[in-house]
BALOBA-1460 file (C-alpha; in Angstrom, 3 decimals):
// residues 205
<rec num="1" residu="x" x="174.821" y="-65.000" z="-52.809"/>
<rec num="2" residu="x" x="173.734" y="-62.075" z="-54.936"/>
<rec num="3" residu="x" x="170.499" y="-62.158" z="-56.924"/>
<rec num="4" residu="x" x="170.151" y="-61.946" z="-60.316"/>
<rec num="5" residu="x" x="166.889" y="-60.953" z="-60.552"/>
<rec num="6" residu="x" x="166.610" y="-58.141" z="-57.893"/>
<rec num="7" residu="x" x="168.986" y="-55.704" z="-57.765"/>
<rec num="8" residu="x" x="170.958" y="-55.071" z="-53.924"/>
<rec num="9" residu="x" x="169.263" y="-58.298" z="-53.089"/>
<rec num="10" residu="x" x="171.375" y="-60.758" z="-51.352"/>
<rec num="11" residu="x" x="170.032" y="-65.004" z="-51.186"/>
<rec num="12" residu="x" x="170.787" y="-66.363" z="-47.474"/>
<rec num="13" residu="x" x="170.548" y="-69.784" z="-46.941"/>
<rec num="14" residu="x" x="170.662" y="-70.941" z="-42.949"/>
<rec num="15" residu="x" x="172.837" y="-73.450" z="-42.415"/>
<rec num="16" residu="x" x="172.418" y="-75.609" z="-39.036"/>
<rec num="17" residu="x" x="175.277" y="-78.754" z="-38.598"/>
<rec num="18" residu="x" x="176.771" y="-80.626" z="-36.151"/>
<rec num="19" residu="x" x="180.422" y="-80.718" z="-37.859"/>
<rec num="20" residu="x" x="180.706" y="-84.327" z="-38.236"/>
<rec num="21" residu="x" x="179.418" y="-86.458" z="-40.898"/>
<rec num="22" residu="x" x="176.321" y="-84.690" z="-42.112"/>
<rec num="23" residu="x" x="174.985" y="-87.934" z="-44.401"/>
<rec num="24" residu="x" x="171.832" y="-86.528" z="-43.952"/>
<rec num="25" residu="x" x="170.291" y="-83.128" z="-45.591"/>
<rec num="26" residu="x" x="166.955" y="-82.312" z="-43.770"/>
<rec num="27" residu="x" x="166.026" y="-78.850" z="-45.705"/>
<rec num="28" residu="x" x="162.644" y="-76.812" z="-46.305"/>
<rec num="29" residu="x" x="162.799" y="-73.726" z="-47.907"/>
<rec num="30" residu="x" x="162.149" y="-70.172" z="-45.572"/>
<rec num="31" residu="x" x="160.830" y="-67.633" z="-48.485"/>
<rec num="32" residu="x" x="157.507" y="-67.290" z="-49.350"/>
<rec num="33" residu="x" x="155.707" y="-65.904" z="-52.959"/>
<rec num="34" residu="x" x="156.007" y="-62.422" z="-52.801"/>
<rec num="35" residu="x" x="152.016" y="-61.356" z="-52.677"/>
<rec num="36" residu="x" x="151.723" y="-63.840" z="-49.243"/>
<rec num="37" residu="x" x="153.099" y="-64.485" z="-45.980"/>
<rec num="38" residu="x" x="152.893" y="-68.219" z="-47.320"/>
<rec num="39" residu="x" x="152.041" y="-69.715" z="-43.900"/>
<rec num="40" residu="x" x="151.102" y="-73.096" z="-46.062"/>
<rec num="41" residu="x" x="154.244" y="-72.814" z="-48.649"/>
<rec num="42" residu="x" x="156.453" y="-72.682" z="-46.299"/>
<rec num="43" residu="x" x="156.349" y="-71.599" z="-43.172"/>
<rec num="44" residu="x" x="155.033" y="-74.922" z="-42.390"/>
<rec num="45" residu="x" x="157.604" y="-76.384" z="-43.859"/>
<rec num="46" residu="x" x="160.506" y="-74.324" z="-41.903"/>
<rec num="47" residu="x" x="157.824" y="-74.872" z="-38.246"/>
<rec num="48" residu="x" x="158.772" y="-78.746" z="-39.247"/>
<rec num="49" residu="x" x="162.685" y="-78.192" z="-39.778"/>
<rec num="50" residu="x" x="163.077" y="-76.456" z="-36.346"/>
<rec num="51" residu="x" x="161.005" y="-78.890" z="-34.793"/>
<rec num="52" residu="x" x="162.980" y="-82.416" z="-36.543"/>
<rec num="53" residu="x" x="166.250" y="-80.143" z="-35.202"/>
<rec num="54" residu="x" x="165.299" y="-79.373" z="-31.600"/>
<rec num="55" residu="x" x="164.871" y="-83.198" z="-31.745"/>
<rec num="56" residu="x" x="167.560" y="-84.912" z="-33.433"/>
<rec num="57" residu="x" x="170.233" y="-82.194" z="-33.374"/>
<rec num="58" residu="x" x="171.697" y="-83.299" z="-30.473"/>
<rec num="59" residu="x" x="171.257" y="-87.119" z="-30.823"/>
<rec num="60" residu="x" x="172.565" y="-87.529" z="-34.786"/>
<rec num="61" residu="x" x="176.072" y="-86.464" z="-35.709"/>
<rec num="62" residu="x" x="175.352" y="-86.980" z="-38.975"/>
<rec num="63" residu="x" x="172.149" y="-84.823" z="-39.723"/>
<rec num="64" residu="x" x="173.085" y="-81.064" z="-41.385"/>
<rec num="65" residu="x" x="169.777" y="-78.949" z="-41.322"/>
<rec num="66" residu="x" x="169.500" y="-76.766" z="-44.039"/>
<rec num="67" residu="x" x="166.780" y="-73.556" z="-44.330"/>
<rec num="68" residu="x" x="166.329" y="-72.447" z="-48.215"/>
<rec num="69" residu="x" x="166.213" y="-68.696" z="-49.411"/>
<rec num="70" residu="x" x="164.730" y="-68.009" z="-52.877"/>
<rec num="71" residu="x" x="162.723" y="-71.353" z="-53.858"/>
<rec num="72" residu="x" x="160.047" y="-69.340" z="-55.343"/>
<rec num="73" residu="x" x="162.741" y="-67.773" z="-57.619"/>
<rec num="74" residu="x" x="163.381" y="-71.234" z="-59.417"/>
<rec num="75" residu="x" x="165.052" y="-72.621" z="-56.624"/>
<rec num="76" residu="x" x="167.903" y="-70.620" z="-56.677"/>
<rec num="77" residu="x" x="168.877" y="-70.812" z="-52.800"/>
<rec num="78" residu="x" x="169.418" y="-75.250" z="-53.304"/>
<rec num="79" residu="x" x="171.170" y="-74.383" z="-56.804"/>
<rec num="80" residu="x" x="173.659" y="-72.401" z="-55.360"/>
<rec num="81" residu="x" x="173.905" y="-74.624" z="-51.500"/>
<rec num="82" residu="x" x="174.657" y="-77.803" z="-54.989"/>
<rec num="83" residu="x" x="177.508" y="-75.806" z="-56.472"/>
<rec num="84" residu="x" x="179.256" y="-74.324" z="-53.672"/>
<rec num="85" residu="x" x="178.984" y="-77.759" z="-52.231"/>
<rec num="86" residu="x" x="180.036" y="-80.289" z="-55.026"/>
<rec num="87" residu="x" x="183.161" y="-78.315" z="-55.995"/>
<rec num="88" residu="x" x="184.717" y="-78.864" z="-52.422"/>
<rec num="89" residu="x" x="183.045" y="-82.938" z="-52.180"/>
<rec num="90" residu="x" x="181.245" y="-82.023" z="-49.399"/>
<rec num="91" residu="x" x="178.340" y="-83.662" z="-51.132"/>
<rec num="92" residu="x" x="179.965" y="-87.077" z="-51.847"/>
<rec num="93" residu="x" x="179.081" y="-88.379" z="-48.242"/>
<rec num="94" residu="x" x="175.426" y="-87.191" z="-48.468"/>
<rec num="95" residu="x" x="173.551" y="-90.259" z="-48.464"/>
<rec num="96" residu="x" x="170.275" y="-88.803" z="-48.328"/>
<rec num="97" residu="x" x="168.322" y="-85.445" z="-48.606"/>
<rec num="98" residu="x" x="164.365" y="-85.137" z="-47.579"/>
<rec num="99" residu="x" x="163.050" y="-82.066" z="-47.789"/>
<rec num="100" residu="x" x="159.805" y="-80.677" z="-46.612"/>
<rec num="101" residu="x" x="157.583" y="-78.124" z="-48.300"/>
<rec num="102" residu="x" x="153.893" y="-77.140" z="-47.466"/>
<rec num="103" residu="x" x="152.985" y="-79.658" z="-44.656"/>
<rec num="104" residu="x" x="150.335" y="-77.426" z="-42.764"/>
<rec num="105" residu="x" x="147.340" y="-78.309" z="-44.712"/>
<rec num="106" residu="x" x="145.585" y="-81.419" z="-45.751"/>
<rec num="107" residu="x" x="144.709" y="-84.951" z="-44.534"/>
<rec num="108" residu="x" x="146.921" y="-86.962" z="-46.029"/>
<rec num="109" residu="x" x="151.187" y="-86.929" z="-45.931"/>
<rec num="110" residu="x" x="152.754" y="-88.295" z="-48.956"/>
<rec num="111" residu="x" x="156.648" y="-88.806" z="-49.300"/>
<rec num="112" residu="x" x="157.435" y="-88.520" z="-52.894"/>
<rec num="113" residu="x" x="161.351" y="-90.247" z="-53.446"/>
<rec num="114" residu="x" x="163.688" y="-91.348" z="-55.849"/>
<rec num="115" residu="x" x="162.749" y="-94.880" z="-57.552"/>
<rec num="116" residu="x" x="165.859" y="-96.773" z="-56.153"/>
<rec num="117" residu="x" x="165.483" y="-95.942" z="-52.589"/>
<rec num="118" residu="x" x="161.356" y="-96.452" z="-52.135"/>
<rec num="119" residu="x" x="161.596" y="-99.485" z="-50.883"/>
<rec num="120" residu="x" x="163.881" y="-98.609" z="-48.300"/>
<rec num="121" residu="x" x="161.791" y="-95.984" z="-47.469"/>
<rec num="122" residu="x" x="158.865" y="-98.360" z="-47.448"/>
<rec num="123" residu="x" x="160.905" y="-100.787" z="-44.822"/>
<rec num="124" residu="x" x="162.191" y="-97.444" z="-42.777"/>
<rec num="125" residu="x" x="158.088" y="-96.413" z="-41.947"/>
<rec num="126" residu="x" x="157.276" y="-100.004" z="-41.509"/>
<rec num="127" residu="x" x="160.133" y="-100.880" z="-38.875"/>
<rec num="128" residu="x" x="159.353" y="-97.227" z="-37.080"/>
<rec num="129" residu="x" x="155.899" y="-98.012" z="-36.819"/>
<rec num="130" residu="x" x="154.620" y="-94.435" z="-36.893"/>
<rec num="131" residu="x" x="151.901" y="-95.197" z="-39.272"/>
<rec num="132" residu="x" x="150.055" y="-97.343" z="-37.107"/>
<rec num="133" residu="x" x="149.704" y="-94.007" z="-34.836"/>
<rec num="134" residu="x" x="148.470" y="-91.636" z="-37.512"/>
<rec num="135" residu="x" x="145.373" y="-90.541" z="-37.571"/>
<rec num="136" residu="x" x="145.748" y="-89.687" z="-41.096"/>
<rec num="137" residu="x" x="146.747" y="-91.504" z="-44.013"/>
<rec num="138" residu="x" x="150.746" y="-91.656" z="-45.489"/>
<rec num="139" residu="x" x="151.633" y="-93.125" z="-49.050"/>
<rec num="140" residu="x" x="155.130" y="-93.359" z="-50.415"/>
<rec num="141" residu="x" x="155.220" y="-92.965" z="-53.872"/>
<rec num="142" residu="x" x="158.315" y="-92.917" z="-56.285"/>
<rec num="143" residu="x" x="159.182" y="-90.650" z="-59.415"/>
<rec num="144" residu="x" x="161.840" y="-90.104" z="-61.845"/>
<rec num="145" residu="x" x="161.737" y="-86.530" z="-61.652"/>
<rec num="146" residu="x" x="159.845" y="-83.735" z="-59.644"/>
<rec num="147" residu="x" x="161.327" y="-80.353" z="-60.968"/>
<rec num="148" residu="x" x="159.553" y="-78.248" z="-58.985"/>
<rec num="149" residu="x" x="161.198" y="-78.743" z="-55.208"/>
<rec num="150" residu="x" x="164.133" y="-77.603" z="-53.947"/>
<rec num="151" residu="x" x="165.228" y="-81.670" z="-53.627"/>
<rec num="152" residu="x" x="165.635" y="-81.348" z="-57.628"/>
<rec num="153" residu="x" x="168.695" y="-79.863" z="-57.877"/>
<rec num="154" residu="x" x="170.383" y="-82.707" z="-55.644"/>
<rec num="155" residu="x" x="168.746" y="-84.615" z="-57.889"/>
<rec num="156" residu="x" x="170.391" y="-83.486" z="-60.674"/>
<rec num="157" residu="x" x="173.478" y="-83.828" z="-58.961"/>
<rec num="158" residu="x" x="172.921" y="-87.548" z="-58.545"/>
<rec num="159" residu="x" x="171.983" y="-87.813" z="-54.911"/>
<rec num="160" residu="x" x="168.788" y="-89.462" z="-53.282"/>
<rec num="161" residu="x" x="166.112" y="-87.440" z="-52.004"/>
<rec num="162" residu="x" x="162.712" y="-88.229" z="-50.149"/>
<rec num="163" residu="x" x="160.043" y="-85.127" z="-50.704"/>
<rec num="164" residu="x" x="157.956" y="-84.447" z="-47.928"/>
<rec num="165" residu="x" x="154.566" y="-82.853" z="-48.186"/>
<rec num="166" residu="x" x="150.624" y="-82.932" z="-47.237"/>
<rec num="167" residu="x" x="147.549" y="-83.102" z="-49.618"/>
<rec num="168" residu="x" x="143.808" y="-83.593" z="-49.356"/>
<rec num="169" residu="x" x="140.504" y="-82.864" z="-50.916"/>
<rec num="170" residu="x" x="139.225" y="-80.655" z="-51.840"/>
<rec num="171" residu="x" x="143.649" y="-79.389" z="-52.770"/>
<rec num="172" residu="x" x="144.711" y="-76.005" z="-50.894"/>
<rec num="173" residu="x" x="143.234" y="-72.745" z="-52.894"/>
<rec num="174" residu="x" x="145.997" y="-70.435" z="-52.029"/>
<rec num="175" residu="x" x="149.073" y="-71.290" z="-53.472"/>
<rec num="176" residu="x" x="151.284" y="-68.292" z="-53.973"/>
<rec num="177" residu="x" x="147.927" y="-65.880" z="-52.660"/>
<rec num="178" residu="x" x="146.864" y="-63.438" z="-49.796"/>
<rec num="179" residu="x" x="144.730" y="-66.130" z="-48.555"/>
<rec num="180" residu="x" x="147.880" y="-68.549" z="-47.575"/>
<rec num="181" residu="x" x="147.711" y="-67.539" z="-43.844"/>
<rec num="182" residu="x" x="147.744" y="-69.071" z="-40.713"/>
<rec num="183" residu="x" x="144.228" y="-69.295" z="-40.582"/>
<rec num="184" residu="x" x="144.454" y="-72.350" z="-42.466"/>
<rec num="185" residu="x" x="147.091" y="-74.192" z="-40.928"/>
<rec num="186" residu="x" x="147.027" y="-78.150" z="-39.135"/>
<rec num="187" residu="x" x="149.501" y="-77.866" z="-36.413"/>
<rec num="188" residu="x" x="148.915" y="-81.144" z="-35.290"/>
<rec num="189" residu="x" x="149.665" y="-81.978" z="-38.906"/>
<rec num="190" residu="x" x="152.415" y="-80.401" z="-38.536"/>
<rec num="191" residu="x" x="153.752" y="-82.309" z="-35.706"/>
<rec num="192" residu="x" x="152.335" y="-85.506" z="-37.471"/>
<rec num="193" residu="x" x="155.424" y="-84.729" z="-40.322"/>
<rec num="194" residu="x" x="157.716" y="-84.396" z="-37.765"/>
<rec num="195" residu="x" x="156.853" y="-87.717" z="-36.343"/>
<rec num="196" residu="x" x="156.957" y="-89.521" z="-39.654"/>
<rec num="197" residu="x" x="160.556" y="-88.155" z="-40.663"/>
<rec num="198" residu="x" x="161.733" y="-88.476" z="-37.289"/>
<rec num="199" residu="x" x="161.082" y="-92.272" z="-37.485"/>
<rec num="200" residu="x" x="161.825" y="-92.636" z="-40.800"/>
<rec num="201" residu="x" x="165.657" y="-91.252" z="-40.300"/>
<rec num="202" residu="x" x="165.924" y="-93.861" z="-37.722"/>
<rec num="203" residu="x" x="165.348" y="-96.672" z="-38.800"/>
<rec num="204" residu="x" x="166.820" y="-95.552" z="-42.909"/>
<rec num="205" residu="x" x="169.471" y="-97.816" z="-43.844"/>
């Protein structure tokens, strides 16, 4: 896709799927604010994408992995994935979307969805059980809208979406700075994500 914004500059989204049913969306987005390598947002992100599809990709048929260009530029990467998509129905089977954005730094993982589905969400971590092996805490909350993740513009297109991220206190200082490095980053939290969607897309109903 061809920006708008920056002239020559072509938008590559990284598409990973099996070819079969894809009900599932597992996305993060692969760009970074242009003043920072953005090891937080997203690299961590994208290190929890590759490592949910060296583990599932070849156990679910119906998981389509998705890495987002150009989320700092309004999201523009998702908005076009929605409306190539949608025109063809290839979104009408996609039960679910969860996508992950700044989980390297923090002490706490929340999952942010869409009101209707928390409380299968809620039953999904119960029945996995991965919460009772965290060593950090996890809290499912539910919202109407959050705007400002790529998982809005499925949103807007009507389809469910579970947002995954990390937070603590004191909050990260470097959003969208220099200082957004790896020096920063939780790899174990890291792997904790991975653990948490990993047995949450099991057991999801």
């Amino acid at each position: 896709m061809a920006s708008r914004y920056v002239a020559n500059q072509t938008l590559t989204n990284i598409i990973g799927s099996s070819g079969k049913t894809n009900e599932i969306l597992v996305c993060a987005h692969y760009d970074s604010f242009y003043n920072t390598v953005g090891a937080h947002d997203n690299a961590s992100g994208t290190a929890a994408l590759l490592g949910l599809a060296e583990t599932l990709a070849n156990e679910r048929g119906d998981i389509c992995f998705v890495s987002f260009d150009a989320e700092e530029w309004n999201k523009l990467g998702a908005y076009s994935y929605v409306k190539e998509f949608v025109p063809r129905g290839d979104l009408d089977r996609v039960r679910l979307v969860v996508n992950l954005d700044s989980v390297g730094v923090g002490d706490e993982i929340y999952l942010l969805t869409s009101p209707r589905i928390r409380d299968k969400v809620e039953r999904a971590i119960e029945s996995s059980k991965v919460e009772e092996e965290l060593p950090i805490g996890l809290e499912v909350t539910a919202r109407e809208q959050f705007p400002q993740f790529d998982s809005w513009p499925f949103m807007k297109a009507g389809l469910d979406v579970i947002q995954v991220g990390t937070t603590g206190d004191p909050q990260f200082m470097y959003w969208h700075d220099p200082g957004d490095t790896l020096a920063n980053i939780n790899y174990d939290l890291i792997e904790h994500v991975v653990q948490v969607v990993k047995g949450l897309l099991y057991f999801y109903e």
